[in-house]
N, CA, C, O and CB atoms as a CASP TS submission, in Angstrom:
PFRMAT TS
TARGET T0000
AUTHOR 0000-0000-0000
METHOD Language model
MODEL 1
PARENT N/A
ATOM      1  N   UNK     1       0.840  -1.177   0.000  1.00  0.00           N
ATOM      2  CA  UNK     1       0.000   0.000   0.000  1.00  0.00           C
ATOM      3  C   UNK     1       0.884   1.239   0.000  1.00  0.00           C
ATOM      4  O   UNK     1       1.983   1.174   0.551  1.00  0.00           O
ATOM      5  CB  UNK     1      -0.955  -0.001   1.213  1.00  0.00           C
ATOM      6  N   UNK     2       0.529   2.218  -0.507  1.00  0.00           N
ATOM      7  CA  UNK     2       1.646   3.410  -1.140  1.00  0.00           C
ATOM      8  C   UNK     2       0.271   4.599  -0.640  1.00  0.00           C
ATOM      9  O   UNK     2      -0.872   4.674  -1.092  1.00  0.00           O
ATOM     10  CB  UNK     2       2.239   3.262  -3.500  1.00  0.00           C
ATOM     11  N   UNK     3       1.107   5.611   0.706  1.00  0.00           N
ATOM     12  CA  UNK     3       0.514   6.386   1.194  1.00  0.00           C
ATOM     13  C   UNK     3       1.358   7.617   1.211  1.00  0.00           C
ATOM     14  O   UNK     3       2.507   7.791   1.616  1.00  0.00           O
ATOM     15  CB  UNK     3       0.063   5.915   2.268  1.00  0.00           C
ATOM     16  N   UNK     4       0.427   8.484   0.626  1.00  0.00           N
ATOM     17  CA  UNK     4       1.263   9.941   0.070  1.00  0.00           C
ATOM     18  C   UNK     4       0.920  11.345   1.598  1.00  0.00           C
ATOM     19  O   UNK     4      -0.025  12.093   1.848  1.00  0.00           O
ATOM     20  CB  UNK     4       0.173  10.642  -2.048  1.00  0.00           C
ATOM     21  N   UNK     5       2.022  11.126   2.137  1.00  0.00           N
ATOM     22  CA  UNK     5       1.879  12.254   3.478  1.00  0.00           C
ATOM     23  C   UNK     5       2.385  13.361   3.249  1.00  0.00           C
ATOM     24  O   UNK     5       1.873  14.204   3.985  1.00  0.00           O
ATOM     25  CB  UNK     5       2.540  11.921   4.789  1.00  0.00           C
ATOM     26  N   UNK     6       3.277  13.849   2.470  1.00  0.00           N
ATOM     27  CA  UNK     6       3.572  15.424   1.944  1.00  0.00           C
ATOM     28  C   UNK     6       4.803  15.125   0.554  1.00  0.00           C
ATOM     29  O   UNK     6       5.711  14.302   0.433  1.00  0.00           O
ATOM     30  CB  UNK     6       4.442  16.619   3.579  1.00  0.00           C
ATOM     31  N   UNK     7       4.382  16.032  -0.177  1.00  0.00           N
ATOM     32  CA  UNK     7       5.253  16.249  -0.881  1.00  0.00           C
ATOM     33  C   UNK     7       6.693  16.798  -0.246  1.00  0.00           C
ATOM     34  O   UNK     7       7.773  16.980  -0.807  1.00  0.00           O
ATOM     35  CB  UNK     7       4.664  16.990  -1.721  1.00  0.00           C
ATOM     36  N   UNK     8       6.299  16.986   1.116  1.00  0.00           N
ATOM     37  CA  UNK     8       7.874  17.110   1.589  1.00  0.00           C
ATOM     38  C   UNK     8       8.864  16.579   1.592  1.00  0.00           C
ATOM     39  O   UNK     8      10.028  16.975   1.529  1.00  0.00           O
ATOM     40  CB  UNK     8       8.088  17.196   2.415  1.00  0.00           C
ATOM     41  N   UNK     9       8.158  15.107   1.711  1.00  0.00           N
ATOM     42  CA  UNK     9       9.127  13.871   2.071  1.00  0.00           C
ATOM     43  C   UNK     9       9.745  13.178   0.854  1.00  0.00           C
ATOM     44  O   UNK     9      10.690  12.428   1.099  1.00  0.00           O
ATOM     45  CB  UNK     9       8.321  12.728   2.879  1.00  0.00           C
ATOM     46  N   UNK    10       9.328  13.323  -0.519  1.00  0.00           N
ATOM     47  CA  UNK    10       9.242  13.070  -1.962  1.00  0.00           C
ATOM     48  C   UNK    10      11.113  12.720  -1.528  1.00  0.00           C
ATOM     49  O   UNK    10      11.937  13.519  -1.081  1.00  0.00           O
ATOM     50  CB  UNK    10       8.539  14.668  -3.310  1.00  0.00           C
ATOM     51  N   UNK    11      11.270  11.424  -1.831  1.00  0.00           N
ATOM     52  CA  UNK    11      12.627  10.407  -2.129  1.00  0.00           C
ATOM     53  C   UNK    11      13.536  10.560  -0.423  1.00  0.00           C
ATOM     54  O   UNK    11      14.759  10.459  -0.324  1.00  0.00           O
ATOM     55  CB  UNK    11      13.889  11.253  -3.880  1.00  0.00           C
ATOM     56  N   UNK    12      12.499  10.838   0.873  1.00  0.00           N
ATOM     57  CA  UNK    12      13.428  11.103   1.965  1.00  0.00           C
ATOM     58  C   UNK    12      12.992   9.520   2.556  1.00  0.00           C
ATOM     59  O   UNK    12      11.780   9.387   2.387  1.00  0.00           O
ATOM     60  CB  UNK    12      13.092  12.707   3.054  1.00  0.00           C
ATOM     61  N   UNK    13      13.394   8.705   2.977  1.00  0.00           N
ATOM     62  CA  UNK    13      12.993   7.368   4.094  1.00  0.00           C
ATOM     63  C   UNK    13      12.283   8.284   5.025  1.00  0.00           C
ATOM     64  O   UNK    13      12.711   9.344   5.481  1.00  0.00           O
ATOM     65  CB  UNK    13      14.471   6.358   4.993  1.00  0.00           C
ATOM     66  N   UNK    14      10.949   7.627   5.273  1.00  0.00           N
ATOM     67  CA  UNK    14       9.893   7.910   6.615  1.00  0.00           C
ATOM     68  C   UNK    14       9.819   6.545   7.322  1.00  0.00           C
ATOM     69  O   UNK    14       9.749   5.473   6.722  1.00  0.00           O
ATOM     70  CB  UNK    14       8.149   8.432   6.142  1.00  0.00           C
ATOM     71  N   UNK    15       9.839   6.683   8.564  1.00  0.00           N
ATOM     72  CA  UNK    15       9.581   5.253   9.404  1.00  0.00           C
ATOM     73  C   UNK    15       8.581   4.752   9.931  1.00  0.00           C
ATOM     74  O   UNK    15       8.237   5.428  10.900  1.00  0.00           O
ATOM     75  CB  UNK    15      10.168   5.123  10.354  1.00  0.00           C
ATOM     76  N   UNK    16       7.934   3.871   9.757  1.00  0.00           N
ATOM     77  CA  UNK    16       6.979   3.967  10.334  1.00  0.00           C
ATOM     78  C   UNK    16       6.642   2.495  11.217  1.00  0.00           C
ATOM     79  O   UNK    16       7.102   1.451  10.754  1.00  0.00           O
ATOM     80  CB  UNK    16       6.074   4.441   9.347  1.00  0.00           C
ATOM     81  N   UNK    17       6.025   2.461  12.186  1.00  0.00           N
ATOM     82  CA  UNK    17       6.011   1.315  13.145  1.00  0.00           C
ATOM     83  C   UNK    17       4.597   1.239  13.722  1.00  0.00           C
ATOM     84  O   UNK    17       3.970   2.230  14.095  1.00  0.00           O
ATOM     85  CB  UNK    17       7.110   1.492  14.323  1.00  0.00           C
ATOM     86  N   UNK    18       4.107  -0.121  13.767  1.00  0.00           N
ATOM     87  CA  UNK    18       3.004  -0.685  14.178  1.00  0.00           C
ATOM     88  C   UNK    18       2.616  -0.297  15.540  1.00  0.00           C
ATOM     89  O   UNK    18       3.379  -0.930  16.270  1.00  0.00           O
ATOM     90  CB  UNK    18       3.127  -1.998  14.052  1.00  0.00           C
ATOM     91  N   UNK    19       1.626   0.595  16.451  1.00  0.00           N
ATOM     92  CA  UNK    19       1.772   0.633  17.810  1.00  0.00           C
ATOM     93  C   UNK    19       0.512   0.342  18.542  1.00  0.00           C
ATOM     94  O   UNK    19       0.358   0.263  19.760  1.00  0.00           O
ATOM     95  CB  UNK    19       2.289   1.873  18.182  1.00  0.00           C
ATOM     96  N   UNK    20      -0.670   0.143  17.260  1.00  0.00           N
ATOM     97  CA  UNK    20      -1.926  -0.728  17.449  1.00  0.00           C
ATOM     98  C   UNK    20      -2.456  -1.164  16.658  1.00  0.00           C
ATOM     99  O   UNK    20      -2.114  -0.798  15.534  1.00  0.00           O
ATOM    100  CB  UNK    20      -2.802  -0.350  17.934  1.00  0.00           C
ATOM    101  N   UNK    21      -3.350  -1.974  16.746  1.00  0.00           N
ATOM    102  CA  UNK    21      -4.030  -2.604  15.365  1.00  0.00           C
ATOM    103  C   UNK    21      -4.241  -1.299  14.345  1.00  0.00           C
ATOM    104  O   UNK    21      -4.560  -0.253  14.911  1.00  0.00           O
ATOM    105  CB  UNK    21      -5.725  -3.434  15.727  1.00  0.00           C
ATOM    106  N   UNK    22      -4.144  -1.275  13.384  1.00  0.00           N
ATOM    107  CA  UNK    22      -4.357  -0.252  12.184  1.00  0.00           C
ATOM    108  C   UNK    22      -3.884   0.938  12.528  1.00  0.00           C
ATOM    109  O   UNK    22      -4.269   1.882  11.837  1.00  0.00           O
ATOM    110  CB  UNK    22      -5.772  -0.026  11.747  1.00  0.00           C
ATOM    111  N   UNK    23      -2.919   1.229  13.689  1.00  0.00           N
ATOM    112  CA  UNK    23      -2.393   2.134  14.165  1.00  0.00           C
ATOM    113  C   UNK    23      -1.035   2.388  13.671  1.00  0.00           C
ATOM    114  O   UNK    23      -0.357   1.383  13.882  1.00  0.00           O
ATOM    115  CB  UNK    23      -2.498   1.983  15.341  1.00  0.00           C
ATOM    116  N   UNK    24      -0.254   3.454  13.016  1.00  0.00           N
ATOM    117  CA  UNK    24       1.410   3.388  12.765  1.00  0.00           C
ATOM    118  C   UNK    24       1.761   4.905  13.197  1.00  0.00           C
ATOM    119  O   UNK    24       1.121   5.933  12.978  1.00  0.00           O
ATOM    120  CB  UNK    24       1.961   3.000  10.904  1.00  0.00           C
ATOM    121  N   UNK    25       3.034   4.707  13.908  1.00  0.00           N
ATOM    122  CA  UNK    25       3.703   5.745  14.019  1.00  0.00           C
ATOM    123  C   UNK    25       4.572   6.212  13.121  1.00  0.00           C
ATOM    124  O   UNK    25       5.414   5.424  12.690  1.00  0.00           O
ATOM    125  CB  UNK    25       4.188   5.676  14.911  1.00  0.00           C
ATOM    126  N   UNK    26       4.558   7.484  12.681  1.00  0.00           N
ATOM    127  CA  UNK    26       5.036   8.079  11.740  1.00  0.00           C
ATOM    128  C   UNK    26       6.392   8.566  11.953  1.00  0.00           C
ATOM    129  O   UNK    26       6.064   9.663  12.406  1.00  0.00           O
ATOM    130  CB  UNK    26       4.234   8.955  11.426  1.00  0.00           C
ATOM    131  N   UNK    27       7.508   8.586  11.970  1.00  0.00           N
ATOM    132  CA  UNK    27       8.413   9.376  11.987  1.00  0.00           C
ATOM    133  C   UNK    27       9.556   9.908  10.964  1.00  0.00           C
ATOM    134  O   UNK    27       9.660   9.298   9.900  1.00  0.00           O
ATOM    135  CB  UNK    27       8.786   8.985  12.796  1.00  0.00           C
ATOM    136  N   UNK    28      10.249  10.790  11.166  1.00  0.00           N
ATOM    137  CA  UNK    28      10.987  11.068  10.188  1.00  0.00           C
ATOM    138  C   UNK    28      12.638  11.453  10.812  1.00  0.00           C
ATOM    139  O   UNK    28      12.750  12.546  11.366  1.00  0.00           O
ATOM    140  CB  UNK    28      10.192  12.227   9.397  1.00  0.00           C
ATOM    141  N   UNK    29      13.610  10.753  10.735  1.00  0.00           N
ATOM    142  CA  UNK    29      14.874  10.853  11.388  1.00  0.00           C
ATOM    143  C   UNK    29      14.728  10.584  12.700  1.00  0.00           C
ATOM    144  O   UNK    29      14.714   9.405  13.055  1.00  0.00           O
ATOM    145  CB  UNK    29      15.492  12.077  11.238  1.00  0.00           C
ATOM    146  N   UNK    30      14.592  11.655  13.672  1.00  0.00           N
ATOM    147  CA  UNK    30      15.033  11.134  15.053  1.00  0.00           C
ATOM    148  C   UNK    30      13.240  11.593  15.413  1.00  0.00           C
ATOM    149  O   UNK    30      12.976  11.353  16.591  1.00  0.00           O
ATOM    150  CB  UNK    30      16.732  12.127  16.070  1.00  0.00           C
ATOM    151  N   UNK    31      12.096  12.156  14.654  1.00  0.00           N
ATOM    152  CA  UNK    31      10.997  13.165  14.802  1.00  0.00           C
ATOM    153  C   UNK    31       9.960  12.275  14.679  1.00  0.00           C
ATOM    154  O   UNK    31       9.784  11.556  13.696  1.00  0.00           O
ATOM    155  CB  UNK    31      10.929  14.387  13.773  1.00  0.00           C
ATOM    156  N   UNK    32       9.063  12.321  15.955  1.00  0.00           N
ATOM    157  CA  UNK    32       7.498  11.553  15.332  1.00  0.00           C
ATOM    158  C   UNK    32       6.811  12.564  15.088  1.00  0.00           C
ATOM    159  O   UNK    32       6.808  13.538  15.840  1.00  0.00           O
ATOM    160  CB  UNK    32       6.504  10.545  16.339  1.00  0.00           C
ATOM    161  N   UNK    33       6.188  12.501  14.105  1.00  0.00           N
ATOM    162  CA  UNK    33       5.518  13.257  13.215  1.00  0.00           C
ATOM    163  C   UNK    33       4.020  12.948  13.362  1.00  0.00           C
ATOM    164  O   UNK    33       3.343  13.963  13.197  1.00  0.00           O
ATOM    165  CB  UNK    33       6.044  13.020  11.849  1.00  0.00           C
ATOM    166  N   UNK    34       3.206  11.684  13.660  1.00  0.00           N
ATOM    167  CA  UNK    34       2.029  11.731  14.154  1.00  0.00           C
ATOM    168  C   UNK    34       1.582  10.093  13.615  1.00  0.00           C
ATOM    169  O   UNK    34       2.290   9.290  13.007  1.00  0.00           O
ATOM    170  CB  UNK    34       1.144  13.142  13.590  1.00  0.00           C
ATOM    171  N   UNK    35       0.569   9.985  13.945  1.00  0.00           N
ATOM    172  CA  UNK    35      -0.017   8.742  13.828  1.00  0.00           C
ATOM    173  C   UNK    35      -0.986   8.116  12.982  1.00  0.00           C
ATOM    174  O   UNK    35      -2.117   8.212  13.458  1.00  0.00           O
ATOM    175  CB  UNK    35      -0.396   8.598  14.707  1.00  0.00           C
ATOM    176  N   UNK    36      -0.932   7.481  11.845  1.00  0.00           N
ATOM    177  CA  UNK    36      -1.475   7.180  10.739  1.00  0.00           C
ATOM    178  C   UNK    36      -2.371   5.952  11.068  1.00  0.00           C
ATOM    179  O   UNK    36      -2.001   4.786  11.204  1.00  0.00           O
ATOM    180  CB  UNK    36      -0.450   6.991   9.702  1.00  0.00           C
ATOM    181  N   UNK    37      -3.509   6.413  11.157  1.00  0.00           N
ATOM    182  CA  UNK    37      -5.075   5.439  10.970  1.00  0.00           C
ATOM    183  C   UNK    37      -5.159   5.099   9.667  1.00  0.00           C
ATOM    184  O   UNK    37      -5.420   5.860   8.735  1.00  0.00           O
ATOM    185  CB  UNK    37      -6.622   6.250  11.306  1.00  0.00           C
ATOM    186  N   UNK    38      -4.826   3.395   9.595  1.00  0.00           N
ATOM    187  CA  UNK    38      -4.959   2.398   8.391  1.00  0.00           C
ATOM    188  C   UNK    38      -6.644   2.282   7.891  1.00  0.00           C
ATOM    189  O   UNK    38      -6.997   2.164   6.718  1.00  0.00           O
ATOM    190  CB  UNK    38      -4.333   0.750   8.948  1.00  0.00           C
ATOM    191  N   UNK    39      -7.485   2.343   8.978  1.00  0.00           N
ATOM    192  CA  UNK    39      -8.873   2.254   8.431  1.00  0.00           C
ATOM    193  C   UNK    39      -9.316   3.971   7.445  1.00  0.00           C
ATOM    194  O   UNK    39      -9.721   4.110   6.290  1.00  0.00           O
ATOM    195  CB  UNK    39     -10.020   1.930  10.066  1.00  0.00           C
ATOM    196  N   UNK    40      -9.053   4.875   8.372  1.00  0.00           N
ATOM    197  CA  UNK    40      -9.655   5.648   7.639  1.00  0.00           C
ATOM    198  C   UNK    40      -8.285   6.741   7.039  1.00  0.00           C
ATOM    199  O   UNK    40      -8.337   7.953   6.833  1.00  0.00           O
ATOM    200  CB  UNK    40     -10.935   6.293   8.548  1.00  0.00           C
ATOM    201  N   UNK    41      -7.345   5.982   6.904  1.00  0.00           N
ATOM    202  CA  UNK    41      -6.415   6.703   5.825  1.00  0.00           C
ATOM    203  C   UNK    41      -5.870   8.065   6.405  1.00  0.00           C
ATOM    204  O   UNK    41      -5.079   8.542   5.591  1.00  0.00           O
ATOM    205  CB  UNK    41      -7.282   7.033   4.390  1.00  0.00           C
ATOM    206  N   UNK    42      -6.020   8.918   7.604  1.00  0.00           N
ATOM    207  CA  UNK    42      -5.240   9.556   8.097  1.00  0.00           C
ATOM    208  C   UNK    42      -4.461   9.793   9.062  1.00  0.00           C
ATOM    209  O   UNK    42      -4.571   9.146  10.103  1.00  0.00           O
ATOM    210  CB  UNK    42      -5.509  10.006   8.037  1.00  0.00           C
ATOM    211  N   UNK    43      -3.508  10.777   8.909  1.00  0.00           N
ATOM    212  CA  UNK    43      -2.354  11.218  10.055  1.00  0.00           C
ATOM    213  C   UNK    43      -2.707  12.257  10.746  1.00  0.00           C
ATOM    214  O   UNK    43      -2.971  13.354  10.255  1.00  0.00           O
ATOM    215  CB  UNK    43      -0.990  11.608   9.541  1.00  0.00           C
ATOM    216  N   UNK    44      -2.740  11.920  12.170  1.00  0.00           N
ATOM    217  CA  UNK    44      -2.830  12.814  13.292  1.00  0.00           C
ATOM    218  C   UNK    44      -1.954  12.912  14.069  1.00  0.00           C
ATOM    219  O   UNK    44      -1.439  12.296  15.002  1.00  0.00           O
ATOM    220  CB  UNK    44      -3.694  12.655  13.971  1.00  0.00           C
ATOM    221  N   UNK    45      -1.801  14.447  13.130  1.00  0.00           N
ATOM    222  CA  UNK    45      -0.306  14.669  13.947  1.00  0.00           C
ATOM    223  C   UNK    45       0.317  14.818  15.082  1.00  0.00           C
ATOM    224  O   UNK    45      -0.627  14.992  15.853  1.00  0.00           O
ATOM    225  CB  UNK    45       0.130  15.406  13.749  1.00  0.00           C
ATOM    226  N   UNK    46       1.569  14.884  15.901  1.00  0.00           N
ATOM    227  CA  UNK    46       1.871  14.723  17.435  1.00  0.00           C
ATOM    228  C   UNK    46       2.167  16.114  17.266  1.00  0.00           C
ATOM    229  O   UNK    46       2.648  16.461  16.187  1.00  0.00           O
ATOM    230  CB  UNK    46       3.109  13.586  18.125  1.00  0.00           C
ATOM    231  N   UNK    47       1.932  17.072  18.269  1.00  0.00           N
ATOM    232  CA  UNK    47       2.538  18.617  18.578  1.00  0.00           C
ATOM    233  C   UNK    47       4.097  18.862  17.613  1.00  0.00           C
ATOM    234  O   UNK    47       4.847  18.044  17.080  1.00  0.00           O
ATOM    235  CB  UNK    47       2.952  18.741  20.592  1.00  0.00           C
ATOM    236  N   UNK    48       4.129  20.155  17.689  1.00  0.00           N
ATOM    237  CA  UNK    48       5.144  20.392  16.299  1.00  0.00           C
ATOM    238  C   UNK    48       6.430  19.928  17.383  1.00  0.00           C
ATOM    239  O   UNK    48       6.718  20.435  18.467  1.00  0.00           O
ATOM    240  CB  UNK    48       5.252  22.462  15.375  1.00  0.00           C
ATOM    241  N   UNK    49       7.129  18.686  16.610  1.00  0.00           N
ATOM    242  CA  UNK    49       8.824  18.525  17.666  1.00  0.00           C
ATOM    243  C   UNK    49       9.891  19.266  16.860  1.00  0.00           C
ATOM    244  O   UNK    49      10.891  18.649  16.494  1.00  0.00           O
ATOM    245  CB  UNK    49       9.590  16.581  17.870  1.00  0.00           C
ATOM    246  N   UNK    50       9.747  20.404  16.601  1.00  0.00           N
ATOM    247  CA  UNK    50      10.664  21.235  15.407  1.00  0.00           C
ATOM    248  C   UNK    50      10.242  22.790  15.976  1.00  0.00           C
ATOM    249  O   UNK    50      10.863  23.734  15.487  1.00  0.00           O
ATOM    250  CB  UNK    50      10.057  20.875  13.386  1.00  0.00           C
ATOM    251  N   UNK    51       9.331  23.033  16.866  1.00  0.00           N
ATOM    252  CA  UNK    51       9.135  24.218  17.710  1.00  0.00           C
ATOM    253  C   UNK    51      10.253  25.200  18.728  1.00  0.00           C
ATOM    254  O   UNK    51      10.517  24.780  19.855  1.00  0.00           O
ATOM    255  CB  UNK    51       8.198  23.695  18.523  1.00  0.00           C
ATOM    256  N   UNK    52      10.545  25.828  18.490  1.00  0.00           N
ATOM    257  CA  UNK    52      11.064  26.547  19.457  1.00  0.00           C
ATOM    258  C   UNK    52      11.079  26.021  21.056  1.00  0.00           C
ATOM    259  O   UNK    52       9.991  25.788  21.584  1.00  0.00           O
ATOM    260  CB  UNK    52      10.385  27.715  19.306  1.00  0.00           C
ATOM    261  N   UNK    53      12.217  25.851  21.759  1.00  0.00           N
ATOM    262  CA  UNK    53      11.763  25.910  23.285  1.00  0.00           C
ATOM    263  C   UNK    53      12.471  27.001  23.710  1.00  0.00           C
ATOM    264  O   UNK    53      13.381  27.566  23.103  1.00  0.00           O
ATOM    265  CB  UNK    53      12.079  24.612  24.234  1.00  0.00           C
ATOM    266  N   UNK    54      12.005  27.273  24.793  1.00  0.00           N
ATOM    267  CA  UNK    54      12.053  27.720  25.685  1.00  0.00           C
ATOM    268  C   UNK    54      12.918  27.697  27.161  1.00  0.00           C
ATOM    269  O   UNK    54      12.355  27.536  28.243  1.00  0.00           O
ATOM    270  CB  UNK    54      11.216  27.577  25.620  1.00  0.00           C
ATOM    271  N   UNK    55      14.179  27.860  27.025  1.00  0.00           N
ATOM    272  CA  UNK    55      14.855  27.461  28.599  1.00  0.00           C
ATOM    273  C   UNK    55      14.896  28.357  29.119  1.00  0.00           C
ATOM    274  O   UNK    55      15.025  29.504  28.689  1.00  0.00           O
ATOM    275  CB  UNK    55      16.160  26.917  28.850  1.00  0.00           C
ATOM    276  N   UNK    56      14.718  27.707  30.879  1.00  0.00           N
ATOM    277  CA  UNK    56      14.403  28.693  32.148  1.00  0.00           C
ATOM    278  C   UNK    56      15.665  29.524  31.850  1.00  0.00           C
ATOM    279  O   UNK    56      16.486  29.231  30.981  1.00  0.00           O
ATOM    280  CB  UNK    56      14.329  27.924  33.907  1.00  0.00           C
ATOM    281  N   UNK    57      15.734  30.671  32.724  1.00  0.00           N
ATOM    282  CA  UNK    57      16.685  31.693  32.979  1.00  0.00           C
ATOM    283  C   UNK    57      17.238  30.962  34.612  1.00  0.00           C
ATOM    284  O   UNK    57      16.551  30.356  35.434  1.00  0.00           O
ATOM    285  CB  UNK    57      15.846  33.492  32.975  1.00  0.00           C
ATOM    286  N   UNK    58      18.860  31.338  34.659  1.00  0.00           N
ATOM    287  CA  UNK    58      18.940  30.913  35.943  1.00  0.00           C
ATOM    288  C   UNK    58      19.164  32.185  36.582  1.00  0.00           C
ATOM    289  O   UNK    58      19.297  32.248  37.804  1.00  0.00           O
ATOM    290  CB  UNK    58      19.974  29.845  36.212  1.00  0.00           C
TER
END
């Protein structure tokens, strides 16, 4: 089965791993990117891990 998640990824390896029935985790390098429902064909994505943080001040 051949599932098209962005033209971003066009010739990059995405990983993806089983974590419930029809459930896959999406990731990309070291980044999960969100969670792909096999029944109804979409990705719900995990909070942006490419965001800005924030460290305390000491």
């Amino acid at each position: 089965m051949k599932v098209n998640f962005s033209q971003v990824f066009a010739g990059h390896k995405v990983g993806i791993k089983q974590v419930e029935d029809n459930i896959w985790l999406v990731s990309f390098m070291k980044y999960d990117l969100g969670y792909f429902d096999h029944q109804t064909g979409r990705l719900e994505p995990i909070k942006n891990p490419f965001e800005a943080k924030v460290l305390p001040m000491c």
